[in-house]
TORKOL-4160 file (C-alpha; in steps of 0.2 Angstrom, whole numbers, padded with zeros to 4 digits, m for minus):
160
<pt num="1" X="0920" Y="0633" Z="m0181"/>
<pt num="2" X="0913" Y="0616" Z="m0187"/>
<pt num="3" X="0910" Y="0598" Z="m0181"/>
<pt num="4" X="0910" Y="0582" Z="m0187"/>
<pt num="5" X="0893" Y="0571" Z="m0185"/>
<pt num="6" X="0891" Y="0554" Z="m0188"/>
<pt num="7" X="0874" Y="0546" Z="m0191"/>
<pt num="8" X="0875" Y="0529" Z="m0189"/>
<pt num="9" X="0859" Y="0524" Z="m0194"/>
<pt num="10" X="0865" Y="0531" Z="m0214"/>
<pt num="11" X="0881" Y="0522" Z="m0214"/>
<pt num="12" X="0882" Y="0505" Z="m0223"/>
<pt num="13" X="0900" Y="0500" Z="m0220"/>
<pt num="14" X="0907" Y="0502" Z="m0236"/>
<pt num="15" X="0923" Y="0511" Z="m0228"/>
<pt num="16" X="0924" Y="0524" Z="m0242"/>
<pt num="17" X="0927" Y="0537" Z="m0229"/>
<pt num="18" X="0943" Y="0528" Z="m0224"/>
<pt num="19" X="0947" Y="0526" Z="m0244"/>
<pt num="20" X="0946" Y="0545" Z="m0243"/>
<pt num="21" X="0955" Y="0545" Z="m0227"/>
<pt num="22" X="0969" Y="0536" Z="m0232"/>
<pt num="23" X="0971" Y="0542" Z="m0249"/>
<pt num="24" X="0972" Y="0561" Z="m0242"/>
<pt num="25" X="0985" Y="0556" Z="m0228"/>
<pt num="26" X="0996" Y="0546" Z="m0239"/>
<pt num="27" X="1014" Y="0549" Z="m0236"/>
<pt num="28" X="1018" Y="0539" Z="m0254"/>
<pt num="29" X="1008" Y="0528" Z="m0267"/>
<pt num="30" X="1006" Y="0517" Z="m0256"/>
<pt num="31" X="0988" Y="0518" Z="m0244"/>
<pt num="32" X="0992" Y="0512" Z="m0229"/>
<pt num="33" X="0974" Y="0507" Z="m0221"/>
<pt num="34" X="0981" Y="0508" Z="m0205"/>
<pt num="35" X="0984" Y="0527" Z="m0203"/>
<pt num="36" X="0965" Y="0532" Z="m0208"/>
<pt num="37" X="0958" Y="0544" Z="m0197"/>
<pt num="38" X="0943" Y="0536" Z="m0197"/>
<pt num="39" X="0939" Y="0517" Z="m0195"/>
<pt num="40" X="0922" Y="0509" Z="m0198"/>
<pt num="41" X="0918" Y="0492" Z="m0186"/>
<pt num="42" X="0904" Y="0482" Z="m0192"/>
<pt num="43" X="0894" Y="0472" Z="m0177"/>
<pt num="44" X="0889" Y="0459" Z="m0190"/>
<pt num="45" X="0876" Y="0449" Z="m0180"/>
<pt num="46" X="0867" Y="0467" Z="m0174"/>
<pt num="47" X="0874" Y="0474" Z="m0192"/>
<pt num="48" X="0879" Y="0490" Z="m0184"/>
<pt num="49" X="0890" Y="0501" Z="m0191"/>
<pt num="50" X="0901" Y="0514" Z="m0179"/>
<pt num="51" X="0913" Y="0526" Z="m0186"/>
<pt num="52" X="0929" Y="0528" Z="m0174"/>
<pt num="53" X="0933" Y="0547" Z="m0177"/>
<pt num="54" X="0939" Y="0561" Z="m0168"/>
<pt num="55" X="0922" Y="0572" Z="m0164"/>
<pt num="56" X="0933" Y="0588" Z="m0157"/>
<pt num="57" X="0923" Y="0586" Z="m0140"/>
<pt num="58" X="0923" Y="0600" Z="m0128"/>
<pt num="59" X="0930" Y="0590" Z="m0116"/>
<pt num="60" X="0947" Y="0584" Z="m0126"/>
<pt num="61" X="0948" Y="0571" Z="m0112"/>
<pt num="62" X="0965" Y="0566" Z="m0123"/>
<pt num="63" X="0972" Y="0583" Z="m0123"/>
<pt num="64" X="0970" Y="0582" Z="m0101"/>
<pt num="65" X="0977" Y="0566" Z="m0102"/>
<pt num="66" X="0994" Y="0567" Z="m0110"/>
<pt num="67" X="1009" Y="0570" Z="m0096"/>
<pt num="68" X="1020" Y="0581" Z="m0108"/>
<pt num="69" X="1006" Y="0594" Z="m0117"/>
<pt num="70" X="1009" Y="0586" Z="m0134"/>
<pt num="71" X="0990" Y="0589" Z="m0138"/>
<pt num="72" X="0981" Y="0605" Z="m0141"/>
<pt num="73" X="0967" Y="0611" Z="m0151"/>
<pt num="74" X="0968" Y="0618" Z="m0165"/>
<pt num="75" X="0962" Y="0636" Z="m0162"/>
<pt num="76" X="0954" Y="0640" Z="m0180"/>
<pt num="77" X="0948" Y="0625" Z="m0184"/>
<pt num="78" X="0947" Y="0614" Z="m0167"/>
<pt num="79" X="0952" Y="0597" Z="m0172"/>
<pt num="80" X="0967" Y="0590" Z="m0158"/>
<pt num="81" X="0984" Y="0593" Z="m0164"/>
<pt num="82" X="1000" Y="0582" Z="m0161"/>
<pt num="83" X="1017" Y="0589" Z="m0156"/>
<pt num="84" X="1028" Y="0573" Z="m0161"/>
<pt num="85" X="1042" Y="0581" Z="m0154"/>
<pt num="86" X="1035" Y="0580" Z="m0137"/>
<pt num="87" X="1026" Y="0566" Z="m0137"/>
<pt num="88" X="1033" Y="0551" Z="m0129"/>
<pt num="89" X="1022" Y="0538" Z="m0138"/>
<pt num="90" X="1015" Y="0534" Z="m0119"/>
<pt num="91" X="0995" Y="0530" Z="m0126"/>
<pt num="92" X="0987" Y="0540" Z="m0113"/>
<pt num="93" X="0977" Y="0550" Z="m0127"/>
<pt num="94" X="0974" Y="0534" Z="m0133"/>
<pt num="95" X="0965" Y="0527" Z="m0116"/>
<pt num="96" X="0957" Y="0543" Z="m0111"/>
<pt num="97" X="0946" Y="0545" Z="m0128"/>
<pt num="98" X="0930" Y="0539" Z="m0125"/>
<pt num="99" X="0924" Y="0536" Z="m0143"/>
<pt num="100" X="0939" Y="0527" Z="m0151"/>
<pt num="101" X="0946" Y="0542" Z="m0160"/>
<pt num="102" X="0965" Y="0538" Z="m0158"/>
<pt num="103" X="0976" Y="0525" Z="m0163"/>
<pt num="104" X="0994" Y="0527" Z="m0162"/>
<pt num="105" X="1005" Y="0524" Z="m0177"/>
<pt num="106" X="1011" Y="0507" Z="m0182"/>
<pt num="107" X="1027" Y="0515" Z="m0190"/>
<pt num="108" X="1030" Y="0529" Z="m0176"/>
<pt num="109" X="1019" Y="0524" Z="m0161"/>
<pt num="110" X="1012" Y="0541" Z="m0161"/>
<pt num="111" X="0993" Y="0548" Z="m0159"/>
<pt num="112" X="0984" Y="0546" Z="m0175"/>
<pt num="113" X="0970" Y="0560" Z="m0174"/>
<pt num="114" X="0958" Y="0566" Z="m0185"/>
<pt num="115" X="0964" Y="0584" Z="m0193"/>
<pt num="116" X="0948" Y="0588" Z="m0201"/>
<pt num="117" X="0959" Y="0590" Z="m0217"/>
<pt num="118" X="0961" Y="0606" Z="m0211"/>
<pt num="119" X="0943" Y="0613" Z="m0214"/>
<pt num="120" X="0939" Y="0599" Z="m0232"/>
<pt num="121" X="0936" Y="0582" Z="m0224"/>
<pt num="122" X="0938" Y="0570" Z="m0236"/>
<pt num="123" X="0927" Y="0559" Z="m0227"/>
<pt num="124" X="0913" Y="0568" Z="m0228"/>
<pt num="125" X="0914" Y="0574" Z="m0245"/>
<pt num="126" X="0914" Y="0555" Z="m0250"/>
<pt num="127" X="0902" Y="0546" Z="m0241"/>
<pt num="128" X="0889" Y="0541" Z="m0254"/>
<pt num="129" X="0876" Y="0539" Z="m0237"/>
<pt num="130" X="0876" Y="0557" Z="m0232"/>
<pt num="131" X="0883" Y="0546" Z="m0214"/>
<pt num="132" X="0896" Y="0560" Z="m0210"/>
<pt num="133" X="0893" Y="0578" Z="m0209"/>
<pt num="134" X="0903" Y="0592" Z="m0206"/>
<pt num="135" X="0894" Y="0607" Z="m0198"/>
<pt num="136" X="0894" Y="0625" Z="m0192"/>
<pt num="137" X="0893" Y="0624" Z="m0173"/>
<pt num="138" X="0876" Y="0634" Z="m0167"/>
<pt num="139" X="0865" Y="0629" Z="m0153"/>
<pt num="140" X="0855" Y="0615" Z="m0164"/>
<pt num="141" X="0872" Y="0606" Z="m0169"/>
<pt num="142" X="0879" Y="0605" Z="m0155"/>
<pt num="143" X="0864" Y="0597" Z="m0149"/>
<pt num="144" X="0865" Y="0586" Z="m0163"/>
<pt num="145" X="0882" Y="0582" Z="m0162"/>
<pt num="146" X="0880" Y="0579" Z="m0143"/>
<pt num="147" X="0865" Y="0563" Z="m0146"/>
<pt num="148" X="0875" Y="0557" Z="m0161"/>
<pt num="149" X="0890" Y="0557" Z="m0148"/>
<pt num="150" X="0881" Y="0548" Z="m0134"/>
<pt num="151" X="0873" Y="0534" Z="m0148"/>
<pt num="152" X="0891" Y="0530" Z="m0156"/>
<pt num="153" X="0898" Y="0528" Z="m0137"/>
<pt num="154" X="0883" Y="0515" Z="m0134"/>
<pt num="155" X="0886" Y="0509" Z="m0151"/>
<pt num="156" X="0902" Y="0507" Z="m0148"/>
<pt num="157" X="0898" Y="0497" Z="m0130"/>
<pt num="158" X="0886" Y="0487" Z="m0140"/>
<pt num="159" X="0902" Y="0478" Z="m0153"/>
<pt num="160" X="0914" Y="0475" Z="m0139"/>
């Protein structure tokens, strides 16, 4: 299995990941920024950069949090799955995600998660910066992955 890792030190803000995001997830010809998986905030005065992803953590506090089981992990790849048919547009998963990885739809008001475009993100494949990296999970990545976690959450502390 693989995990995504975000180094936010390499990322400028140019938002090509979400270009890449959009243009993968794109129900029409029309690229609705608002449905990318992934969303850059830019802290102008400390000129931070955080990418708002899912990061597939162990601990799927959204998938615990939603009252009717409409998340589970993906087995083979492990991104979080949404069962739209059970989901009751409530925003638990939403609340319970520590690193901003969720947004509910503006058309449906359901989760918005990232799908790892099942095993090719687009995201990182784009990303001029090397900023986002997709990895095979060993003892040294999850480490990695782990501090690159921990710095986006303060990161993210840091903009609000």
């Amino acid at each position: 299995m693989k995990k995504l890792v975000f180094y936010p030190e390499r990322c400028t803000g140019c938002a090509i990941c979400t270009i890449a995001c959009v243009t993968k997830h794109a129900d029409s010809n029309i690229l609705d920024f608002k449905t990318s998986r992934i969303r850059i905030r830019v802290d102008k005065p400390k000129i931070l950069q955080v990418a708002n992803v899912c990061v597939q953590c162990e601990e799927a506090y959204c998938v615990s949090a939603c009252p009717v089981g409409a998340l589970s992990r993906d087995e083979a790849l492990g991104f979080i799955k949404v069962d739209k048919e059970l989901c009751i547009s409530c925003g638990s998963c939403v609340e319970a995600c520590p690193y901003k990885g969720i947004i509910l739809s503006h058309v449906d008001v359901k989760p918005i998660i990232c799908d790892l475009c099942y095993g090719d993100p687009q995201c990182v494949k784009w990303c001029p910066f090397n900023a986002l990296e997709y990895m095979d999970v060993n003892e040294k990545t999850v480490s990695l992955a782990k501090a690159a976690r921990e710095k986006m959450i303060n990161l993210i502390k840091e903009i609000k």
